[in-house]
C-alpha positions, 0 to 999 in steps of 0.5 A: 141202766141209763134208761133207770137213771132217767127215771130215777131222776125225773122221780126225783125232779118230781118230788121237788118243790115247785118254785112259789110266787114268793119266790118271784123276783123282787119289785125293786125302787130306789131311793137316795137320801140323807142318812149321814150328817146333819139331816140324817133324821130327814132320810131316816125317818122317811125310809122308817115310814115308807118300809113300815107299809111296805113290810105289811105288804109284803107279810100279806104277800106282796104284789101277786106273791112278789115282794116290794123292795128298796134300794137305798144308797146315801147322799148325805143331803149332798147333789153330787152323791145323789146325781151318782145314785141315781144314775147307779139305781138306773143303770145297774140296779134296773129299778123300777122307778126312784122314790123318796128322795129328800130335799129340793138341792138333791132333787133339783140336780136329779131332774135332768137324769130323768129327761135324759133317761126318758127312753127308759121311763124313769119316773120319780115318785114322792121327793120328800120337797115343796120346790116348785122344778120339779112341779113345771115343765119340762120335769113335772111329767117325770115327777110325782108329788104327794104333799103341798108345795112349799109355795102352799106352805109359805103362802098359808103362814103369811096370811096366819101371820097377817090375820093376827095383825103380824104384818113384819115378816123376816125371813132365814133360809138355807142358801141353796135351791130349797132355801129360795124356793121357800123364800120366793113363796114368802115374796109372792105371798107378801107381794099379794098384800102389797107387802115386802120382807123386812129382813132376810138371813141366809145359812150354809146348808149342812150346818149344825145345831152346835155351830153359831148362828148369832150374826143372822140372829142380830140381822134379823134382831136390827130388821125388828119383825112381827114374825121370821119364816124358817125355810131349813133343816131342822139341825140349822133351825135350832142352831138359829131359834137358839141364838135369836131367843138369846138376844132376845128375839121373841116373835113367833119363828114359823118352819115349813114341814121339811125342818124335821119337827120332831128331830127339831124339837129334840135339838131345842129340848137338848139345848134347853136342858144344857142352858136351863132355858126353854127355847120351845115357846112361840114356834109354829110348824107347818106340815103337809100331813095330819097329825099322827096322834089323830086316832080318829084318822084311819091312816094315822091308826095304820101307821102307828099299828104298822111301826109298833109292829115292826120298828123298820130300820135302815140297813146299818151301813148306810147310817151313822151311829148314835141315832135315835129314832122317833117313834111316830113322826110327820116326816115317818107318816109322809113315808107311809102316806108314800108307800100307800100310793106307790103300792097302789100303783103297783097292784094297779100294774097287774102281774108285771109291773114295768117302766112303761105303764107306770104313768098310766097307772098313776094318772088313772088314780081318781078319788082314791081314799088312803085313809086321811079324809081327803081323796086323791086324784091325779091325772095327765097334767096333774102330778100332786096329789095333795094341797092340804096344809096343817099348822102346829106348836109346841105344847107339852114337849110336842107339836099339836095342832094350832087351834087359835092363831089368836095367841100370838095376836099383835 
């Protein structure tokens, strides 16, 4: 009898499924955020971005029949959150390594969590931020970049401005790590041509687009510039263009790809309808990757094809509500362009990717073509990828590439 039950239940054990590589356990990244308050859009979309990729992944198949992941938690665009997910996303949800962080305050107090954890082999991977820290020593070996510094950025804007014949440039920034970080590329850059800023404002990071930035707007009104730099988000930025359109400030008012253009232009649109007035004129935005209405660019088809496919959103208890996504943006197609590279990485691991070869599996990455007509290379010493910048305007209710600085020659 008992030696029947034995039989019976290796019968039956036999009939069994046996466990699939789909149901490996997950690759898990981290990822801290904003996706509450004012920048929420920044995160949002970002996240939106790099899980409209990594689900085309995963319905492929994954990694070797393992599934991609990503553990997000909010920050709010906050340090104190983000140093607290972090050391959570280490130490108890074991992740593989950290991705797509959003913003030079947040990153800059993160930095020394990777040092300190450097036994571990934690490493960071594509912060949404041009800041420089995280580019030097002793973070840049812990930290890999994607898109151009904003030193690249302002440095870029500066010579446009200066062509054209602008050579008054003033600047607004967030009063933090990412607001000086942009305004000391703005100094070199003038410094370059022998020049020096005529005006600088600074602004409170988390303000909104309905606070009042009039008392910045009349500064930089007094200092009378050729043009004004924004290095901000995009809910201050349009609380600024707004009030400085309003006394009468009609210079062109650049911003650096972090502003958000999309949600940016979306503040000035609601502004515009509530006081019968278009505050969209003369604005210039650079970004850090093409644009996602060029069909001609592969990657630009991926994206669109891979978001109208599947819309991803982030899991409700970490947004506010009331948000309204964007269907295609820059800050989205940056999260895309991410997710290439990290999965990349991951295949480039094999069957078991860990901590330890992540390094090595990055900087062997050499010509790499992700589609964007530029290859990408990386390397030990080498931890960006990309310096490309690009430069756009408002026309017809959208940003589009600027084909001739010369409209705003002075």
């Amino acid at each position: 009898m008992y030696l029947r039950s034995i039989i019976l239940v290796s019968c039956l054990l036999l009939l069994l499924p046996f466990p699939q590589a789909s149901e490996a356990a997950d690759i898990v990244l981290g990822m801290s955020a904003a996706f509450t308050g004012p920048s929420r859009g920044l995160g949002i979309e970002l996240y939106r971005g790099t899980l409209a990729y990594i689900e085309r992944v995963n319905r492929s198949g994954g990694i070797n029949g393992r599934k991609i992941a990503i553990k997000a938690y909010d920050d709010g665009y906050n340090p104190v959150p983000a140093i607290e997910n972090t050391i959570r996303l280490i130490e108890k949800d074991n992740v593989l390594f950290l991705a797509d962080y959003v913003g030079t305050p947040t990153v800059t107090r993160i930095l020394p969590l990777l040092k300190k954890y450097s036994d571990r082999h934690i490493h960071l991977f594509f912060p949404f931020t041009g800041a420089q820290p995280q580019r030097e020593a002793p973070y840049n070996e812990f930290v890999f970049n994607l898109r151009a510094s904003y030193s690249q950025e302002t440095a870029g804007l500066v010579d446009h401005f200066l062509k054209i014949g602008r050579k008054r440039i003033a600047v607004f920034y967030q009063a933090d790590a990412y607001g000086r970080s942009g305004w000391e590329g703005v100094r070199k850059a003038l410094a370059g041509h022998g020049l020096r800023m005529v005006g600088e404002v600074t602004y409170r990071r988390g303000t909104r687009h309905t606070d009042s930035l009039r008392e910045q707007a009349v500064i930089l009104k007094k200092a009378a510039p050729d043009a004004i730099i924004s290095i901000g988000a995009y809910a201050a930025c349009a609380a600024f263009i707004r009030d400085a359109r309003d006394e009468g400030v009609d210079v062109p008012i650049a911003n650096v790809s972090f502003v958000g253009s999309e949600s940016l232009l979306s503040r000035l649109m609601e502004i515009g309808r509530e006081k019968g007035k278009d505050y969209t004129a003369n604005l210039v935005n650079s970004q850090v990757v093409q644009n996602y209405d060029d069909m001609t660019v592969r990657a630009v088809r991926e994206y669109r094809e891979a978001m109208d496919a599947y819309n991803p959103m982030p899991p409700l208890e970490l947004t506010d509500s009331g948000y309204e996504p964007q269907k295609y943006s820059y800050v989205g197609f940056e999260g895309f362009l991410n997710a290439k590279l990290m999965v990349e990485v991951l295949r480039r691991m094999g069957n078991n990717p860990d901590r330890e070869r992540v390094r090595g599996a990055v900087e062997g990455i050499k010509d790499l073509d992700i589609g964007i007509n530029t290859r990408i290379t990386f390397g030990p010493g080498k931890h960006q990828g990309l310096d490309d910048v690009y430069y756009t305007t408002v026309q017809q209710g959208r940003f589009v590439p600027i084909t001739d600085w010369g409209r705003w020659s002075k």
